[in-house]
N, CA, C and O atoms as CSV, one atom per row, in Angstrom:
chain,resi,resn,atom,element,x,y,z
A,1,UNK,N,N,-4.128,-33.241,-0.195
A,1,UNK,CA,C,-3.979,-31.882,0.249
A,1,UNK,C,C,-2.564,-31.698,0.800
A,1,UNK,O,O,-2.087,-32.473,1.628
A,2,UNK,N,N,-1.846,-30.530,0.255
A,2,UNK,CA,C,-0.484,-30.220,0.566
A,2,UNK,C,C,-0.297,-29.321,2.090
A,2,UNK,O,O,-1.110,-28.406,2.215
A,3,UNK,N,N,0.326,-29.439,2.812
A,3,UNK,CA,C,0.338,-28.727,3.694
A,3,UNK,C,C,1.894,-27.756,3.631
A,3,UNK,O,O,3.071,-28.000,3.363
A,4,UNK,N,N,1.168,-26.674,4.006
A,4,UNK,CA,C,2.659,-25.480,3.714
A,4,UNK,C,C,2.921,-24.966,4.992
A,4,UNK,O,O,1.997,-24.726,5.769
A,5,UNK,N,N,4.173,-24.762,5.300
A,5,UNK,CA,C,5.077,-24.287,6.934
A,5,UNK,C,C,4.921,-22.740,6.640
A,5,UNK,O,O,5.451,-22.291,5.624
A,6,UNK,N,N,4.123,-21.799,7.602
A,6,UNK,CA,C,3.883,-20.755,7.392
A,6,UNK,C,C,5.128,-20.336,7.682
A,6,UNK,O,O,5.250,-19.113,7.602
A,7,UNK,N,N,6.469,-21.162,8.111
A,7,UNK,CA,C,7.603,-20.158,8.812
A,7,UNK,C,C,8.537,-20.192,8.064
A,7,UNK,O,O,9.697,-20.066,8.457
A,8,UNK,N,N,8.096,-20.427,6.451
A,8,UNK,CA,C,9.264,-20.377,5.233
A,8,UNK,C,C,8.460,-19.161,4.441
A,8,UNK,O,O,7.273,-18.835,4.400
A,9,UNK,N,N,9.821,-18.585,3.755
A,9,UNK,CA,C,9.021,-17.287,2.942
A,9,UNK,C,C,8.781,-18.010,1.339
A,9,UNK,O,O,9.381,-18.890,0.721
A,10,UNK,N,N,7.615,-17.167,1.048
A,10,UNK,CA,C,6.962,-17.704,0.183
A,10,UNK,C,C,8.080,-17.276,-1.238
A,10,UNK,O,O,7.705,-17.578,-2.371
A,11,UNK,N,N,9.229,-16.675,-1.060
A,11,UNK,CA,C,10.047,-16.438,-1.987
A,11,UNK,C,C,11.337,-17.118,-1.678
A,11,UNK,O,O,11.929,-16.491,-2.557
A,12,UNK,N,N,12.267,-17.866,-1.177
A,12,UNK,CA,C,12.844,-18.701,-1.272
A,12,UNK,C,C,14.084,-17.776,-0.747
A,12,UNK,O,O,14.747,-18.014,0.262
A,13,UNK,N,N,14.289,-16.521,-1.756
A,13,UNK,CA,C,15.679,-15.862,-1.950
A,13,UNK,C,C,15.446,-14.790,-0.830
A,13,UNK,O,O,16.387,-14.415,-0.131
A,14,UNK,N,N,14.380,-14.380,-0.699
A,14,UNK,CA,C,13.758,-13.518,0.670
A,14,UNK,C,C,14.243,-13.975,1.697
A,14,UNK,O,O,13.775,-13.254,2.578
A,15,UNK,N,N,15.131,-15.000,2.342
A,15,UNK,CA,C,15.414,-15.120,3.281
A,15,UNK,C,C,16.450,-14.136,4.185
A,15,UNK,O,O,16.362,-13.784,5.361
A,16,UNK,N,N,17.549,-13.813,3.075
A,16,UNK,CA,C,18.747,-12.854,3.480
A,16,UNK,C,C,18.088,-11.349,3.795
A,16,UNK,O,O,18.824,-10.557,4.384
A,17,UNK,N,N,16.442,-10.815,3.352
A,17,UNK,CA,C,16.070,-9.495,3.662
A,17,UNK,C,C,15.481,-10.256,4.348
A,17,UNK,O,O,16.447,-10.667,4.991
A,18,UNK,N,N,14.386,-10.959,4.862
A,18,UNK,CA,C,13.786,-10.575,6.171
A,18,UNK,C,C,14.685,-11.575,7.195
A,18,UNK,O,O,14.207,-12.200,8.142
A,19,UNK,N,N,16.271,-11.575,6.731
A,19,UNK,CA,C,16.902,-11.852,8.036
A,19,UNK,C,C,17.314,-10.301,8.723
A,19,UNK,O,O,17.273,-9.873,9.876
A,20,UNK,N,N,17.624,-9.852,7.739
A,20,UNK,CA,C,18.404,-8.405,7.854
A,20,UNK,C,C,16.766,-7.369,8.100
A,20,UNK,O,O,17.092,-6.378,8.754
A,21,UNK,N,N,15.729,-7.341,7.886
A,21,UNK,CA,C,14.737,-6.949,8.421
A,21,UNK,C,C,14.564,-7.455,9.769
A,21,UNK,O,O,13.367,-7.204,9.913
A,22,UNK,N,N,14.778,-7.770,10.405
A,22,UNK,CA,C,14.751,-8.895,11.687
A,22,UNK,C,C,15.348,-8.207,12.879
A,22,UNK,O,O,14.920,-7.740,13.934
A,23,UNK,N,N,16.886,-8.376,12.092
A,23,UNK,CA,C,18.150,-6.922,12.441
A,23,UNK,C,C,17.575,-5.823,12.889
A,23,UNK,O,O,17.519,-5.448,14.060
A,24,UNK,N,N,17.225,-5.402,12.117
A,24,UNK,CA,C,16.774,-3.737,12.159
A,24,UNK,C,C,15.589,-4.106,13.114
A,24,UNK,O,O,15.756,-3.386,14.098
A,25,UNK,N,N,14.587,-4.799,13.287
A,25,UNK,CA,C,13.760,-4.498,14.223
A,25,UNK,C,C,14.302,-4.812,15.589
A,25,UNK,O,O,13.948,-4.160,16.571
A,26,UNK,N,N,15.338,-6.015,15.678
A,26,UNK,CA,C,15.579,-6.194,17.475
A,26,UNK,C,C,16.205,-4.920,17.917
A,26,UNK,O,O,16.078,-4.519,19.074
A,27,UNK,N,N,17.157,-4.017,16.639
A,27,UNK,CA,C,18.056,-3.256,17.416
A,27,UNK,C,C,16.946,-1.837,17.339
A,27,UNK,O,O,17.338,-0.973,18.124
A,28,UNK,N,N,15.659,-1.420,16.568
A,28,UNK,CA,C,15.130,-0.369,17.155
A,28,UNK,C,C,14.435,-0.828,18.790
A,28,UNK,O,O,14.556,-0.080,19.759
A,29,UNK,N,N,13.767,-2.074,18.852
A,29,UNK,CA,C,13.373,-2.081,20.409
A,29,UNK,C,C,14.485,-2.591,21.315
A,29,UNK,O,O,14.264,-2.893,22.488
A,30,UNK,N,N,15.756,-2.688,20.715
A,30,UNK,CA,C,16.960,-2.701,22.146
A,30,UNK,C,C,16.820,-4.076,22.635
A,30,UNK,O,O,16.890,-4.423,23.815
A,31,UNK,N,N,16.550,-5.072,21.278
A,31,UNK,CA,C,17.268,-6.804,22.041
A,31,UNK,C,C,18.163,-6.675,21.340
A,31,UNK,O,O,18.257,-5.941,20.356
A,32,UNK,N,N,19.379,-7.820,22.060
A,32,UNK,CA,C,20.307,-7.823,21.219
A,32,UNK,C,C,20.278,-9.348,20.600
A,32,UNK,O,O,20.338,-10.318,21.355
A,33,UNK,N,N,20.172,-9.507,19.010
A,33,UNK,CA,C,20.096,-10.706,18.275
A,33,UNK,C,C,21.062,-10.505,17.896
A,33,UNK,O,O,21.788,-9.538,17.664
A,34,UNK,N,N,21.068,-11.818,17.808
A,34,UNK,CA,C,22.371,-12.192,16.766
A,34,UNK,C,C,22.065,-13.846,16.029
A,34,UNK,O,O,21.360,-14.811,16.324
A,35,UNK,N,N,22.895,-13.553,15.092
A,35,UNK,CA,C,22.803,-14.665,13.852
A,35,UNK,C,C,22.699,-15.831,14.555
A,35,UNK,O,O,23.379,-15.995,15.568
A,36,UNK,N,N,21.715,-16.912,14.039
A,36,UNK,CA,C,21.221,-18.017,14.357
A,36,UNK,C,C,20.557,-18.109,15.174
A,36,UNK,O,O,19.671,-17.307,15.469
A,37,UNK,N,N,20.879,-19.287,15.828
A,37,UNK,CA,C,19.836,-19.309,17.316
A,37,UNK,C,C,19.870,-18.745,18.158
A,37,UNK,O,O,20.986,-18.730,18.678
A,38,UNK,N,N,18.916,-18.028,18.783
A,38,UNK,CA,C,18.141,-17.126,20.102
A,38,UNK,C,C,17.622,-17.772,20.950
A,38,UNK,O,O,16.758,-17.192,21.608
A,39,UNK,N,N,17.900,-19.076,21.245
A,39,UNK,CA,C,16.998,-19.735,22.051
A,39,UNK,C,C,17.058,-19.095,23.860
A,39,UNK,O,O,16.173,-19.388,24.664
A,40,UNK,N,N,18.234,-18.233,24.209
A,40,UNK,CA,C,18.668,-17.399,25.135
A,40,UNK,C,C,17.320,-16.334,25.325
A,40,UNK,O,O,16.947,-16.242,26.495
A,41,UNK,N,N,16.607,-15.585,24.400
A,41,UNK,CA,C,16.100,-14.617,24.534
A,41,UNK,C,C,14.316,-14.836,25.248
A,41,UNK,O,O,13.505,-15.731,25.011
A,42,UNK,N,N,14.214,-13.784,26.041
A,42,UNK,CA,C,13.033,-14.040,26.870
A,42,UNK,C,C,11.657,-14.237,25.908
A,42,UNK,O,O,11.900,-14.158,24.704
A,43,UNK,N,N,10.616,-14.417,26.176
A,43,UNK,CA,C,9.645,-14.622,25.161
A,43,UNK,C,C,9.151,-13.079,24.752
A,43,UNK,O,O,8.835,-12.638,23.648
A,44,UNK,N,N,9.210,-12.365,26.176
A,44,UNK,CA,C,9.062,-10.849,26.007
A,44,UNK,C,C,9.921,-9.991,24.500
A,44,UNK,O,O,9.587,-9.310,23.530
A,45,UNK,N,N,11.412,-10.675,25.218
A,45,UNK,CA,C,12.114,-9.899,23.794
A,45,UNK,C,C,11.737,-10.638,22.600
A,45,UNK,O,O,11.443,-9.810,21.737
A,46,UNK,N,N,11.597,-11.996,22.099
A,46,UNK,CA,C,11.126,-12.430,20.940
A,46,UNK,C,C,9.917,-11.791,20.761
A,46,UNK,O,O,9.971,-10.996,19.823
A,47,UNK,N,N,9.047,-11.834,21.210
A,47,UNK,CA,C,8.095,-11.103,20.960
A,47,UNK,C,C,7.431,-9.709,20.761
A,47,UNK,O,O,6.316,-9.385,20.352
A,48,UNK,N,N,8.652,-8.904,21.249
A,48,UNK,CA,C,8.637,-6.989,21.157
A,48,UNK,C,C,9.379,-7.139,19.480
A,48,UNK,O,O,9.189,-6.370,18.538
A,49,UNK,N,N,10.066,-8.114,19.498
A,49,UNK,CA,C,10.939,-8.167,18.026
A,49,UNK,C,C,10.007,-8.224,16.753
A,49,UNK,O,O,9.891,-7.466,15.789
A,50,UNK,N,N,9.318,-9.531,17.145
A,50,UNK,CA,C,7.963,-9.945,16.165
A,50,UNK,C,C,6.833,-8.487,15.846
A,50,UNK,O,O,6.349,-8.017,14.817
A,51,UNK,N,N,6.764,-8.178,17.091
A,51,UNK,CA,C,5.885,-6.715,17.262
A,51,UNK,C,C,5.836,-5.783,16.318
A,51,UNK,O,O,4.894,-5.362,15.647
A,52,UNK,N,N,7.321,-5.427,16.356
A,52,UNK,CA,C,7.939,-4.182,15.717
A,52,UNK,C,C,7.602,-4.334,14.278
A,52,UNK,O,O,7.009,-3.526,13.564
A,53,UNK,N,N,8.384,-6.254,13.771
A,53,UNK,CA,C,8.443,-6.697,12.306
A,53,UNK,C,C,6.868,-5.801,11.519
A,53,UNK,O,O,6.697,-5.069,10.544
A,54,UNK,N,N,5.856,-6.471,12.759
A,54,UNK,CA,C,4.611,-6.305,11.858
A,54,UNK,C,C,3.992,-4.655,12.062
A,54,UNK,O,O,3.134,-4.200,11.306
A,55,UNK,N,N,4.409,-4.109,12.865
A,55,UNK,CA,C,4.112,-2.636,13.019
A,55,UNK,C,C,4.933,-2.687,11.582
A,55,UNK,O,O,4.176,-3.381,10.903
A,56,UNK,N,N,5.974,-2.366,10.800
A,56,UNK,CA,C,6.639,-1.736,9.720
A,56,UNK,C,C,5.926,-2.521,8.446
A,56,UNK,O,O,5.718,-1.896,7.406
A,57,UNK,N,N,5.644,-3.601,8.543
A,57,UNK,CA,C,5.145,-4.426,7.309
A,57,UNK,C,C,3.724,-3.951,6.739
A,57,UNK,O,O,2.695,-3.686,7.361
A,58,UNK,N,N,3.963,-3.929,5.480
A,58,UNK,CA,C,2.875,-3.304,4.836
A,58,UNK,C,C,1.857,-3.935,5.080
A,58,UNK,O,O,1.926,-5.010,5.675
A,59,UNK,N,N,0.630,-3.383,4.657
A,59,UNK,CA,C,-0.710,-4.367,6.052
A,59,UNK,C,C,-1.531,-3.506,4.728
A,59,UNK,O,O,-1.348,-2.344,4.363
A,60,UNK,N,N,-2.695,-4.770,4.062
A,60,UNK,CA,C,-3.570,-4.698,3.201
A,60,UNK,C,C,-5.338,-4.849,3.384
A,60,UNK,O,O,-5.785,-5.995,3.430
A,61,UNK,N,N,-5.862,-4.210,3.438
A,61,UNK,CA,C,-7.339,-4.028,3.543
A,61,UNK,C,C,-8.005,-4.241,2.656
A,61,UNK,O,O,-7.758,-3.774,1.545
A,62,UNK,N,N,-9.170,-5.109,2.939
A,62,UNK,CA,C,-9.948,-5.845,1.970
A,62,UNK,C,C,-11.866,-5.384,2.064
A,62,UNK,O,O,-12.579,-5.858,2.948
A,63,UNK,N,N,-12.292,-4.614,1.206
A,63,UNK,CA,C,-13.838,-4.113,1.957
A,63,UNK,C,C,-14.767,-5.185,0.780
A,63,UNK,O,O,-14.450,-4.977,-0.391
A,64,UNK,N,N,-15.381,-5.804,0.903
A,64,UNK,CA,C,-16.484,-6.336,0.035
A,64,UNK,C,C,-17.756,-5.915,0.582
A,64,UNK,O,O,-18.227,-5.716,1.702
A,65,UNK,N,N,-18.210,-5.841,-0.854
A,65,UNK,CA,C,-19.892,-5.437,-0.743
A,65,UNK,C,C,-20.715,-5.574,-1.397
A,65,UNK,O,O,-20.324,-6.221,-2.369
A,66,UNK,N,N,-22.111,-5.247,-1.496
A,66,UNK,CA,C,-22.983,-5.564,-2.833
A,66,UNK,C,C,-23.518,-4.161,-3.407
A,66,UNK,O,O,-23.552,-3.166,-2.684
A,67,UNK,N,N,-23.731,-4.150,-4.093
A,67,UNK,CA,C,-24.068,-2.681,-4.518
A,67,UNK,C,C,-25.129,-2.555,-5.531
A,67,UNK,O,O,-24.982,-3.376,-6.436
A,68,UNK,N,N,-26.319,-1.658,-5.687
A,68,UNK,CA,C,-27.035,-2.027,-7.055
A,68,UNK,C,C,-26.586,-1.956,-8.262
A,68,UNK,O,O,-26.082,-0.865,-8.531
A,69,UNK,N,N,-26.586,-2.725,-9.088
A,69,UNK,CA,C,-26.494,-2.391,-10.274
A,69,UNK,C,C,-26.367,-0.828,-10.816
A,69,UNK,O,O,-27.086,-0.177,-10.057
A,70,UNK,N,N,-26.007,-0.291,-11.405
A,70,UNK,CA,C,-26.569,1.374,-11.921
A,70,UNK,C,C,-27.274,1.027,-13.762
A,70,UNK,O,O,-28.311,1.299,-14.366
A,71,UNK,N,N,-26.331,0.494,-13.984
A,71,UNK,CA,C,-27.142,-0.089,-15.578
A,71,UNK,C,C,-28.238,-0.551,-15.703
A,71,UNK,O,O,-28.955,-0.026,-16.555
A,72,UNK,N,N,-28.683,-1.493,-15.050
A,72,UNK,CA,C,-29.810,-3.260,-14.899
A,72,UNK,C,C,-30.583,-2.859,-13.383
A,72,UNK,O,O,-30.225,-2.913,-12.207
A,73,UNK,N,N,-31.794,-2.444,-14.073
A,73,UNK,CA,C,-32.951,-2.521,-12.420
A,73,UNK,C,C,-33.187,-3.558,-11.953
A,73,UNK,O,O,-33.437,-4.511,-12.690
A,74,UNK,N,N,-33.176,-3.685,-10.552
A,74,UNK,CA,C,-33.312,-4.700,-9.832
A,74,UNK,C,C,-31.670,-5.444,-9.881
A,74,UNK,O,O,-31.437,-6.237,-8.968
A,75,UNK,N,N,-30.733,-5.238,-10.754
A,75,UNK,CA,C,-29.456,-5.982,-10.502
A,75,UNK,C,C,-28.603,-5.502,-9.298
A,75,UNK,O,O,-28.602,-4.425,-8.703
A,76,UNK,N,N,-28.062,-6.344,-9.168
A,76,UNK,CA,C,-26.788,-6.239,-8.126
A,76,UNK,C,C,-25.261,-6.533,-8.482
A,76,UNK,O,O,-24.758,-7.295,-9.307
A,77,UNK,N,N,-24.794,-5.787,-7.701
A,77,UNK,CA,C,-22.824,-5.780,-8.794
A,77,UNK,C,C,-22.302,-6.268,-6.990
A,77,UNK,O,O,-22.804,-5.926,-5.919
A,78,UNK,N,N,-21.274,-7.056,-7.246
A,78,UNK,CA,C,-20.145,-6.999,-6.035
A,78,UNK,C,C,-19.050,-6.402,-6.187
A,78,UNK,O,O,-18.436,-6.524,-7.247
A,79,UNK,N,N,-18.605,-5.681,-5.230
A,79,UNK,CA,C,-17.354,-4.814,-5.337
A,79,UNK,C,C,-17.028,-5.278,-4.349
A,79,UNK,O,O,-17.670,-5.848,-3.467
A,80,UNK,N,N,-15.359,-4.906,-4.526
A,80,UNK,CA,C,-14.073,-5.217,-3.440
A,80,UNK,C,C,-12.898,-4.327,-4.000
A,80,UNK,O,O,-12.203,-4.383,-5.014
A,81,UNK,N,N,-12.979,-3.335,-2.726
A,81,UNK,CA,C,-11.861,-2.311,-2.985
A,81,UNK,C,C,-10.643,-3.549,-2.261
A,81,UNK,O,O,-10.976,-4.540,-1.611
A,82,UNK,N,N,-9.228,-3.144,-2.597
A,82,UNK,CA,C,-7.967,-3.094,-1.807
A,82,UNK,C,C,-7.203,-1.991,-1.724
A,82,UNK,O,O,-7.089,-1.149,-2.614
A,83,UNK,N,N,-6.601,-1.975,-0.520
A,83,UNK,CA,C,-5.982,-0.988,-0.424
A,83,UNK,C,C,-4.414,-1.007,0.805
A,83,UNK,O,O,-4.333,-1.125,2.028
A,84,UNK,N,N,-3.675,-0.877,0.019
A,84,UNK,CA,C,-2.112,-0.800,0.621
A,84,UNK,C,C,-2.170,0.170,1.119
A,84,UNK,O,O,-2.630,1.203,0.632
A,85,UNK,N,N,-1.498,-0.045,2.693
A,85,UNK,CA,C,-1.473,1.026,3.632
A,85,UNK,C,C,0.431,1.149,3.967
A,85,UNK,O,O,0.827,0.744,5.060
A,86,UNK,N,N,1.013,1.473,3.391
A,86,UNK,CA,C,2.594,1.926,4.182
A,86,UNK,C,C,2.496,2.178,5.179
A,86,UNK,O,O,1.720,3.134,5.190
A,87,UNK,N,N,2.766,1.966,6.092
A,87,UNK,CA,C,3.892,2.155,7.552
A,87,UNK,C,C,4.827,2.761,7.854
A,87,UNK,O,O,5.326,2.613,8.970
């Protein structure tokens, strides 16, 4: 079993936008980042930063269910809507 670092992007080249996504979120809640290490910044401001990221990030909803059949009496169908919500 492989184990994967949730803190690499799953696209490799994605690194330069969600650095520059990063950007844009410290400076709408008013930390000031800057390139590289932050190890300076309170956990409060790392964390209003992180906040913001996922308030703007698209966020996906998953409903499963069982449903009767409509064709076949007595059958049963599973459904699963998705649905993309913008921010």
């Amino acid at each position: 079993m492989s184990k994967s670092n949730s803190n690499q992007p799953v696209v490799p080249t994605a690194r330069e936008a969600l650095d520059k996504f990063k950007m844009e979120a410290a400076q709408q809640v008013g930390v000031n980042l800057k390139q590289g290490y932050n190890g300076d910044l309170t956990s409060r401001e790392a964390g209003s930063v992180g906040g913001q990221m996922v308030k703007k990030m698209r966020t996906v909803r998953t409903a499963n269910y069982t449903r009767k059949d409509r064709t076949a009496v007595g059958h049963e169908i599973k459904v699963r809507y998705i649905a993309g919500i913008m921010v």
